[in-house]
C-alpha positions as CSV (number, residue, x, y, z in Angstrom):
1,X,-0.9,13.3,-31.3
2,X,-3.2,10.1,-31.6
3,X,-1.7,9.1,-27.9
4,X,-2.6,12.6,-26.5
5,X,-6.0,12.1,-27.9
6,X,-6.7,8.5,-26.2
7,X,-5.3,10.6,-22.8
8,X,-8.5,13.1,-23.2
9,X,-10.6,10.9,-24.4
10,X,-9.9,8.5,-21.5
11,X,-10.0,11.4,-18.8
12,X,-13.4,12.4,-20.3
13,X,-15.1,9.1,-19.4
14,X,-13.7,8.7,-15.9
15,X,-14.9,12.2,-15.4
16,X,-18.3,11.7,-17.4
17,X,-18.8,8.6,-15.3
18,X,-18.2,10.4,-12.0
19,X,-20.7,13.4,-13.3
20,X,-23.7,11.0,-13.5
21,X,-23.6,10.1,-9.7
22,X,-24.4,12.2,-6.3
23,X,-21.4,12.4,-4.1
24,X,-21.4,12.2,-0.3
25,X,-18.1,12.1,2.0
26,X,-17.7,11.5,5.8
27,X,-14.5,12.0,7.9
28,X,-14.3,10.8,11.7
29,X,-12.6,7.4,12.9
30,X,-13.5,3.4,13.6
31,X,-13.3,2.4,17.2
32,X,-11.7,-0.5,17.6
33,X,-11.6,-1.1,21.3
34,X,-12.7,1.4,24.2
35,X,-8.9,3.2,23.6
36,X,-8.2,2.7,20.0
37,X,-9.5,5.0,17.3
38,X,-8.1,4.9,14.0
39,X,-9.1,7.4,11.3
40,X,-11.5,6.5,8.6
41,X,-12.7,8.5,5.3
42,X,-16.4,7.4,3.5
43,X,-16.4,8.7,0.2
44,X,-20.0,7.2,-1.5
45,X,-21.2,7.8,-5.2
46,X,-25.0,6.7,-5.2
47,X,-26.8,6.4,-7.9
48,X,-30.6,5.4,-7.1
49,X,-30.2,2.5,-4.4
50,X,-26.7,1.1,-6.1
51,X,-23.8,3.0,-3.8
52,X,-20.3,2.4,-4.5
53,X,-16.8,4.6,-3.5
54,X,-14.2,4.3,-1.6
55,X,-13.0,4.3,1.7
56,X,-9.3,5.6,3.6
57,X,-8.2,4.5,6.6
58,X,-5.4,5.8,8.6
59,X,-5.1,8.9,6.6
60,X,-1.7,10.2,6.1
61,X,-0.9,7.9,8.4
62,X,2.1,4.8,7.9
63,X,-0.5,2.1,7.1
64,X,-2.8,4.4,5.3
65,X,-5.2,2.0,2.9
66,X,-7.9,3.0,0.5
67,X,-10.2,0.3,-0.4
68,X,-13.1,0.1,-2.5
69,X,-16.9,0.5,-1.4
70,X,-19.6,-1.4,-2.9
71,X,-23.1,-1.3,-1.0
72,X,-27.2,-0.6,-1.3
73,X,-29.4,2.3,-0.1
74,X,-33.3,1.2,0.9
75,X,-34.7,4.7,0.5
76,X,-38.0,3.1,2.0
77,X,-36.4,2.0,5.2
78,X,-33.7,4.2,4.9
79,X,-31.0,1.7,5.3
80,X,-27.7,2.0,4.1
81,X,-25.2,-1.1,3.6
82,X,-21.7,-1.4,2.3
83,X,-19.0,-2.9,2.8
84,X,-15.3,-2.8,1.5
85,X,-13.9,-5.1,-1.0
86,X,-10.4,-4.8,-2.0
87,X,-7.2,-2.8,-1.9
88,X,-6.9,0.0,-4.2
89,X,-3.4,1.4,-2.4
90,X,-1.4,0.8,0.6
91,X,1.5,2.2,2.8
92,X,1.3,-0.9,4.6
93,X,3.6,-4.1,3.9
94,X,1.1,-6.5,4.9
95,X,-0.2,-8.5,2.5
96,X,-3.9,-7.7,0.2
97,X,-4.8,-11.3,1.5
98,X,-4.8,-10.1,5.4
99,X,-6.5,-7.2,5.4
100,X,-9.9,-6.8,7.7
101,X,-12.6,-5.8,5.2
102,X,-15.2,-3.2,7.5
103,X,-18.8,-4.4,6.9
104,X,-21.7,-1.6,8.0
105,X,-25.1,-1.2,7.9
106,X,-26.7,2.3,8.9
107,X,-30.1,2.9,10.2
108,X,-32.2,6.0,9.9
109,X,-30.1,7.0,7.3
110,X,-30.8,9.7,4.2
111,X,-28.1,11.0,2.0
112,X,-27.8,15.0,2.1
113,X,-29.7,15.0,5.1
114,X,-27.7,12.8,7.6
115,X,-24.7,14.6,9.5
116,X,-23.5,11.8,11.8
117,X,-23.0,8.3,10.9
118,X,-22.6,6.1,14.1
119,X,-22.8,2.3,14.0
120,X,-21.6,-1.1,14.6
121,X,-19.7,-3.4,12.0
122,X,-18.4,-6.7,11.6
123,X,-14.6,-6.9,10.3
124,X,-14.0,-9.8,7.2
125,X,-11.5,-11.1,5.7
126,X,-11.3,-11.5,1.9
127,X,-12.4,-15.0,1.9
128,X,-15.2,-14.2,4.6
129,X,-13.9,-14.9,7.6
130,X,-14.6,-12.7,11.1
131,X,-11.4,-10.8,11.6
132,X,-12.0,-7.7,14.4
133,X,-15.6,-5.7,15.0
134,X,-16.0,-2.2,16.2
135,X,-17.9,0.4,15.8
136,X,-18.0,3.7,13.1
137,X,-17.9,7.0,14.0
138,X,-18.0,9.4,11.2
139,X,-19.1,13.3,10.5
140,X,-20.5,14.7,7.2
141,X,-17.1,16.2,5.3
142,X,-19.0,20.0,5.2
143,X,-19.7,19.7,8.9
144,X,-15.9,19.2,9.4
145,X,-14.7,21.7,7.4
146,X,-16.8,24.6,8.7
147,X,-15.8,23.3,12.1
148,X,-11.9,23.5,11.1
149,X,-12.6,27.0,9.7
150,X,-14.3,28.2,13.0
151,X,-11.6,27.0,15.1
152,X,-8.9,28.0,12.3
153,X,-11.1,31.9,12.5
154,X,-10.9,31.8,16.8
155,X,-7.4,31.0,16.0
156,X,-6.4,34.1,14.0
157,X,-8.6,36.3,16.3
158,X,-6.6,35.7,19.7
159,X,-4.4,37.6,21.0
160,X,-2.8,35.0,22.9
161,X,-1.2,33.1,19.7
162,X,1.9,34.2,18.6
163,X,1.6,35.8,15.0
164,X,4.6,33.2,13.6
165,X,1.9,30.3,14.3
166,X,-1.3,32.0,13.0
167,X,0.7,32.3,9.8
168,X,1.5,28.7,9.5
169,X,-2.4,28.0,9.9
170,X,-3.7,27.4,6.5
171,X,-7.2,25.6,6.7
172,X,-6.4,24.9,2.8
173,X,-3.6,22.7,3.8
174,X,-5.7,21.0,6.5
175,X,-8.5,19.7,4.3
176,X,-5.8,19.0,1.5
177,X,-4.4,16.6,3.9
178,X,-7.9,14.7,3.7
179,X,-7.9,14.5,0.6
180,X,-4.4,14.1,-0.8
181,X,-2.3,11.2,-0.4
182,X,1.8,12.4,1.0
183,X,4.3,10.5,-0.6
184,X,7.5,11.1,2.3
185,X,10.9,9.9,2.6
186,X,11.3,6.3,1.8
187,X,8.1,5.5,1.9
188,X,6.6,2.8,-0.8
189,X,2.8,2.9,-1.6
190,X,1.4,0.1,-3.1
191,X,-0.8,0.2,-5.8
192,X,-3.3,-2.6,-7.0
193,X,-4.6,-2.4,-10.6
194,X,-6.1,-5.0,-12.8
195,X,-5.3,-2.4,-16.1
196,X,-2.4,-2.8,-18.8
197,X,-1.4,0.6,-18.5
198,X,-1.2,3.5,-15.5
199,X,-1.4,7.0,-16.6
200,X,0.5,9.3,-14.5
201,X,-0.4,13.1,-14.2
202,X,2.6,15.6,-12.2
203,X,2.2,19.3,-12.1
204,X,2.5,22.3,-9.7
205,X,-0.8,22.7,-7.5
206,X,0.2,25.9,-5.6
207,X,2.6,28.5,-6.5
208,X,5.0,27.6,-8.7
209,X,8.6,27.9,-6.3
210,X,11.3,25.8,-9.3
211,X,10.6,22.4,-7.6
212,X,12.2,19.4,-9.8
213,X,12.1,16.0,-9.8
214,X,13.1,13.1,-11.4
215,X,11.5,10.0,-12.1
216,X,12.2,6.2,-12.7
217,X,10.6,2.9,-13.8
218,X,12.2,-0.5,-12.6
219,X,15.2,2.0,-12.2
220,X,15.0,3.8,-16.0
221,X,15.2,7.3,-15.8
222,X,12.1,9.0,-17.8
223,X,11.8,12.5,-16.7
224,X,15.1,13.9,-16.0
225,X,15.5,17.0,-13.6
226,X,12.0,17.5,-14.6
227,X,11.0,21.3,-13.1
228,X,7.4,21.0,-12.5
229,X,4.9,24.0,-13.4
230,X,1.0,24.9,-14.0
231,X,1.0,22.3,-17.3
232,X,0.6,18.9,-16.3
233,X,2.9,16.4,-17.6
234,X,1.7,13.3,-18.8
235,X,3.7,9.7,-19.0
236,X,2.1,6.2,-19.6
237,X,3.7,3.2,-17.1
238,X,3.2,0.0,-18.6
239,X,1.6,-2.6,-16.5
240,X,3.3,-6.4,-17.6
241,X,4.9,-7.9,-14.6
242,X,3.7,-8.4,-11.7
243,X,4.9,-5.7,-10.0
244,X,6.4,-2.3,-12.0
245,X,8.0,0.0,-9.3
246,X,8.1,3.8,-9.7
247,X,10.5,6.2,-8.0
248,X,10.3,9.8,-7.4
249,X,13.5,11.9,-6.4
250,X,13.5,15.3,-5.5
251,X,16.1,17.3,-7.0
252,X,16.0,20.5,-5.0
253,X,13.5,21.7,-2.9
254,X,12.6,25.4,-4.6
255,X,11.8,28.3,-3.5
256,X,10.0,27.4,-0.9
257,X,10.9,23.7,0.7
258,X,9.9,21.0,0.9
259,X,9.8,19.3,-3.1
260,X,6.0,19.5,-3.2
261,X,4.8,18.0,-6.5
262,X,1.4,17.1,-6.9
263,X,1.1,13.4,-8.5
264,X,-2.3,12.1,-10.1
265,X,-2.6,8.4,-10.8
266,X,-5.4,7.1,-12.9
267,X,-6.0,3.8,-14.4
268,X,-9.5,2.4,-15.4
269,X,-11.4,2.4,-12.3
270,X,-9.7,4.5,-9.5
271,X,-8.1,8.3,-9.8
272,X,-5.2,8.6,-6.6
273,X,-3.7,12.6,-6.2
274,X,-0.6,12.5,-4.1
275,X,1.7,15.0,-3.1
276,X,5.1,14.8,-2.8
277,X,6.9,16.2,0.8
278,X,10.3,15.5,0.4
279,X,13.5,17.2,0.9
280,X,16.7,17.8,-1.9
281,X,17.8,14.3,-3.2
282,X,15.0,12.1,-0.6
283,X,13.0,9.4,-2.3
284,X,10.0,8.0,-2.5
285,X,8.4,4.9,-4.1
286,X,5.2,3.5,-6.1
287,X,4.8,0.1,-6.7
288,X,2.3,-0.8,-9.0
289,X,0.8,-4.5,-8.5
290,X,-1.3,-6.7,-10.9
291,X,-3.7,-8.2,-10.0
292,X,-6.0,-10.8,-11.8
293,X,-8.6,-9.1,-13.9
């Protein structure tokens, strides 16, 4: 009981925290070269000039990153800064230490009002040295999706697409896949945390098809054949080595395939929702890395 109250009570600050802030997300890409556009997700929580978030690049891709956001708005001269500075998660293997930190400042800039973020920045690493430049091109995220829904509404309206494919369009689905983190087949996402403990949230977020999975931490089995519904289930990893690995099996795939079980990871500063997309008895792998506080 005392555990289950230090879970709301924890949950209640994070969220508390997050309430007291104006929130602002862009979606669009950073151009690397003239050929090479990689996409790139802005999510800023300003309060009076201070500005901090996070950013995601390569979404759902196989090096998708999110790092953190730390910057300044001048309301005067309308200037936004920020910059990225550190790894919260990554499906990449390379190193935290090689990673090209994106440094921008935008001009003519006011938040709510500003649709399209287009500008210049200079690529660091984390001990300040130049890395790779290029440029940010980026969309307010409510511009996006009533452009998704427009095209997703022409869609449903022509008689030239075959019914089977209207019915797999679900603009749902395509803005959950901005926002939610996949865990696939084999894959192992890397998570940096400077807490003592993880808390880890798993439930059911659409209808509830008998999807069960197991799960296991440096290879001890903790939920067993665990069928995932509406209630969240709640289970603490602790954080003492320097890395604690997590694994998530799928046991079936439902009703309705594939194993989709929505995972929430929280610790003291950052909140991650996965989902899982995995097929009867497939894998896939959280590795949670300390780092120095």
């Amino acid at each position: 009981m005392f555990k289950d109250c230090l879970l709301i009570l924890f949950f209640f600050s994070f969220a508390s925290l997050s309430l007291s802030q104006e929130r602002y997300e862009y979606v669009g890409g950073v151009k690397l070269n003239d050929t090479v556009i990689i996409s790139y997700r802005v999510n800023f929580l300003v309060n009076n000039e201070d500005v901090k978030g996070y950013s995601i690049t390569d979404i759902g891709g196989v090096h998708e990153t999110r790092s953190n956001i730390f910057g300044e708005y001048d309301k005067t001269k309308k200037e936004l800064n920020f910059r990225e500075t550190g790894i919260v998660y990554t499906k990449s293997t390379i190193s935290q230490n090689d990673f090209c930190f994106l440094n921008a400042t935008v001009k003519n800039f006011v938040f709510g009002k500003t649709k399209n973020i287009k500008t210049n920045f200079i690529g660091l690493f984390s001990d300040n040295t130049k890395c790779i430049d290029g440029e940010v091109l980026l969309n307010a995220y409510e511009r996006m999706e009533k452009r998704l829904a427009k095209v997703s509404d022409k869609i449903k309206k022509s008689k030239r697409v075959p019914d089977s494919l209207k019915q797999k369009l679900n603009l749902r689905k395509m803005m959950d896949s901005l926002n939610m983190n996949i865990l696939r087949k084999d894959e192992v996402l890397s998570l940096f945390t400077k807490s003592d403990k993880v808390i880890f949230e798993i439930y059911d977020g659409g209808k509830e098809d008998g999807d069960r999975i197991s799960v296991f931490v440096n290879d001890k089995e903790i939920l067993s054949n665990y069928k995932a519904n509406k209630e969240k289930k709640y289970f603490t990893v602790d954080v003492i080595n320097d890395k604690t690995s997590v694994r998530i099996k799928a046991m079936n795939e439902g009703d309705i395939a594939p194993n989709t079980v929505v995972v929430r990871i929280k610790d003291k500063s950052n909140s991650i929702k996965a989902l899982s997309n995995l097929k009867e008895n497939d894998e896939t792998q959280i590795d949670i890395l300390k780092t120095k506080k």
